[in-house]
C-alpha positions, -999 to 999 in steps of 0.1 A, spaced: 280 -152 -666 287 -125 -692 264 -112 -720 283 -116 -750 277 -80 -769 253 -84 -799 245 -56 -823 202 -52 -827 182 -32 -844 147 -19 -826 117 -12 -849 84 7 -833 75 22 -798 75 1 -762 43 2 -755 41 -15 -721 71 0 -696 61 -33 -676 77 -51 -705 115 -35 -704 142 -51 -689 132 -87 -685 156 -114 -686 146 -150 -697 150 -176 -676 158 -217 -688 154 -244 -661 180 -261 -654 170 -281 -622 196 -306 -604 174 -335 -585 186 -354 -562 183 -391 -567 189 -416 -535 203 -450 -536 174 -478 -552 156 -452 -572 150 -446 -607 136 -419 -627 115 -434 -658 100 -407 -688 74 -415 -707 64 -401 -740 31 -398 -729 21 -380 -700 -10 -399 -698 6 -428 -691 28 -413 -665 -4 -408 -650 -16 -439 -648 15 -455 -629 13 -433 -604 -27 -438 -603 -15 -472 -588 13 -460 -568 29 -502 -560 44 -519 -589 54 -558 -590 80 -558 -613 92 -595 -625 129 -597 -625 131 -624 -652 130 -604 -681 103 -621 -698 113 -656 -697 86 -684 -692 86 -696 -664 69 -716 -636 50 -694 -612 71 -708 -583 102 -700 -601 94 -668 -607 112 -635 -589 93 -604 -586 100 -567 -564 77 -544 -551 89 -502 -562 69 -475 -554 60 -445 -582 58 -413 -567 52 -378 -585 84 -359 -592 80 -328 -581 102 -295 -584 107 -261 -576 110 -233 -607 117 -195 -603 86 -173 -612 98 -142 -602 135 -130 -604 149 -95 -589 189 -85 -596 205 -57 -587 235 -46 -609 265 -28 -592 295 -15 -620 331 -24 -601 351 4 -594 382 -12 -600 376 -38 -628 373 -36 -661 361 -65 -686 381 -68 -721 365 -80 -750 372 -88 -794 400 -107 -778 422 -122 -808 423 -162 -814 457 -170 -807 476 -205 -807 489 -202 -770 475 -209 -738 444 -195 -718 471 -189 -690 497 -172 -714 472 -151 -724 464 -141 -693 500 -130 -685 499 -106 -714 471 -88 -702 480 -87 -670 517 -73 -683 496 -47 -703 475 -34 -677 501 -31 -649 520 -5 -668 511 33 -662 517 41 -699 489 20 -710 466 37 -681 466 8 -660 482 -3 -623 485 -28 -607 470 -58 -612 451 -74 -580 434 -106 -601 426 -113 -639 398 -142 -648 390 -155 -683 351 -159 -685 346 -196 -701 306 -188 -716 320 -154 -737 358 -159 -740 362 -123 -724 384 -113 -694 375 -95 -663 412 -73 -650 407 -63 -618 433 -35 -600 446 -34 -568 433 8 -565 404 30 -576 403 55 -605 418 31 -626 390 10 -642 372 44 -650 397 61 -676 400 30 -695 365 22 -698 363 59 -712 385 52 -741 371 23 -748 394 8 -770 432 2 -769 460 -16 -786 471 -42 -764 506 -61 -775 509 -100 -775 540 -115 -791 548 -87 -815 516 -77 -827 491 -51 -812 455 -60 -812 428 -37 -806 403 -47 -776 374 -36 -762 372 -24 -727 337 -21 -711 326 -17 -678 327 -48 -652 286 -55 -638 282 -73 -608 246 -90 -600 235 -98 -571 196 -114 -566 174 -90 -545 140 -112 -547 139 -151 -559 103 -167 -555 101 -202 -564 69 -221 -576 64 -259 -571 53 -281 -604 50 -316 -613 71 -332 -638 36 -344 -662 59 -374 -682 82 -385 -655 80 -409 -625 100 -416 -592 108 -452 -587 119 -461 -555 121 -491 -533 144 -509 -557 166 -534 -537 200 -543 -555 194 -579 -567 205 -572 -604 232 -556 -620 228 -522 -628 226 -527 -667 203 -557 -659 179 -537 -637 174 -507 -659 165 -530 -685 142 -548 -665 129 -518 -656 125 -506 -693 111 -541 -702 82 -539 -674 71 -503 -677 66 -498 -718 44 -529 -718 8 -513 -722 -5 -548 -706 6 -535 -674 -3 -497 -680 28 -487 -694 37 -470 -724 66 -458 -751 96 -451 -726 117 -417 -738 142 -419 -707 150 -439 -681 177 -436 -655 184 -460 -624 205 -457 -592 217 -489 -574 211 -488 -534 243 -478 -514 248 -451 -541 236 -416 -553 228 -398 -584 217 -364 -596 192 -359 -627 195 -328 -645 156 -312 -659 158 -289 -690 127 -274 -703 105 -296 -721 100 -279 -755 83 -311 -772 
């Protein structure tokens, strides 16, 4: 991804050299969830806790009607701790291309992402703009900037020098911004295991219900504190014969 450019202003003296050049990371874990599973979140971690503390859960299908205990249905599902792997230490090594260049302060235009590609590709092939020919061009969806790569070296470099230039779409020029193109690659990656604290792996779940019916039942059965449950915040539910992937974000409650 590119680092859109952002003008700031640095007060005062780094004090610890440890502390340059650090890049924060946000989780964003996919988990894999198998057929007959669910994922339940609880608003309190406690009582996340506590339905793991008894690990087997008979979970009445009946959705709280009365009925006679002969008439009654009930499944067994398992909780399990969700458990996930987070980065704690990250190591990337930045290389500049050689023969790409990254154009930025592109102008908002009514035409298409692929029509504006053309232009600058049409630009930057010509010789009296300093450019050559052009081997690939990619529009950059998180910063709306465009990475031009040539077919040859020496060409990037010249351009990235001047820094600027007038680039013409339809018939009027716009200025641009051309910077140099980083490549990353991660060195070192060292991963950390924790446990989800408010969620809980269901699993065991055997398709008797329909899928709308079961998470409710679900729902219904696990925020009743009679039966160690609590306020539910999420709850998602995978029917057997299928599979599903739950995406974690940082929990900044």
């Amino acid at each position: 991804s590119a680092f859109p450019e952002k003008k700031m202003v640095f007060n005062g003296l780094t004090v610890n050299k440890e502390d340059m050049n650090t890049v924060l990371l946000t989780p964003l874990i996919h988990y894999p969830l198998p057929g007959g599973s669910a994922l339940i979140t609880f608003e309190d971690a406690k009582v996340a806790q506590g339905i793991l503390e008894v690990r087997e859960h008979m979970v009445e299908l009946t959705c709280g009607e009365e009925l006679e205990e002969l008439d009654r249905c009930r499944v067994r599902v398992r909780a399990q701790p969700v458990d996930i792997l987070l980065p704690s230490a990250l190591e990337i090594r930045l290389t500049k291309s050689s023969r790409s260049i990254l154009v930025s302060d592109l102008p908002s235009l009514s035409i298409s992402k692929e029509a504006l590609l053309d232009k600058l590709e049409l630009f930057f092939s010509k010789k009296k703009n300093g450019g050559s020919e052009v081997e690939s061009r990619e529009l950059l969806d998180d910063s709306g900037q465009v990475v031009v790569t040539f077919t040859q070296d020496g060409v990037a470099g010249p351009l990235i020098e001047r820094g600027h230039t007038q680039v013409l779409i339809g018939k009027r020029k716009y200025k641009v911004k051309i910077s140099p193109c980083m490549s990353g690659d991660i060195t070192n990656l060292q991963l950390q295991p924790s446990r989800c604290p408010r969620t809980v792996l269901l699993s065991g779940i055997p398709d008797v219900l329909i899928e709308e019916s079961m998470r409710d039942t679900l729902e219904i059965h696990f925020q009743k504190a009679s039966r160690g449950g609590g306020e539910v915040d999420a709850l998602a539910y995978v029917p057997a014969g299928r599979t599903g992937v739950a995406v974690f974000v940082e929990d900044t409650g």
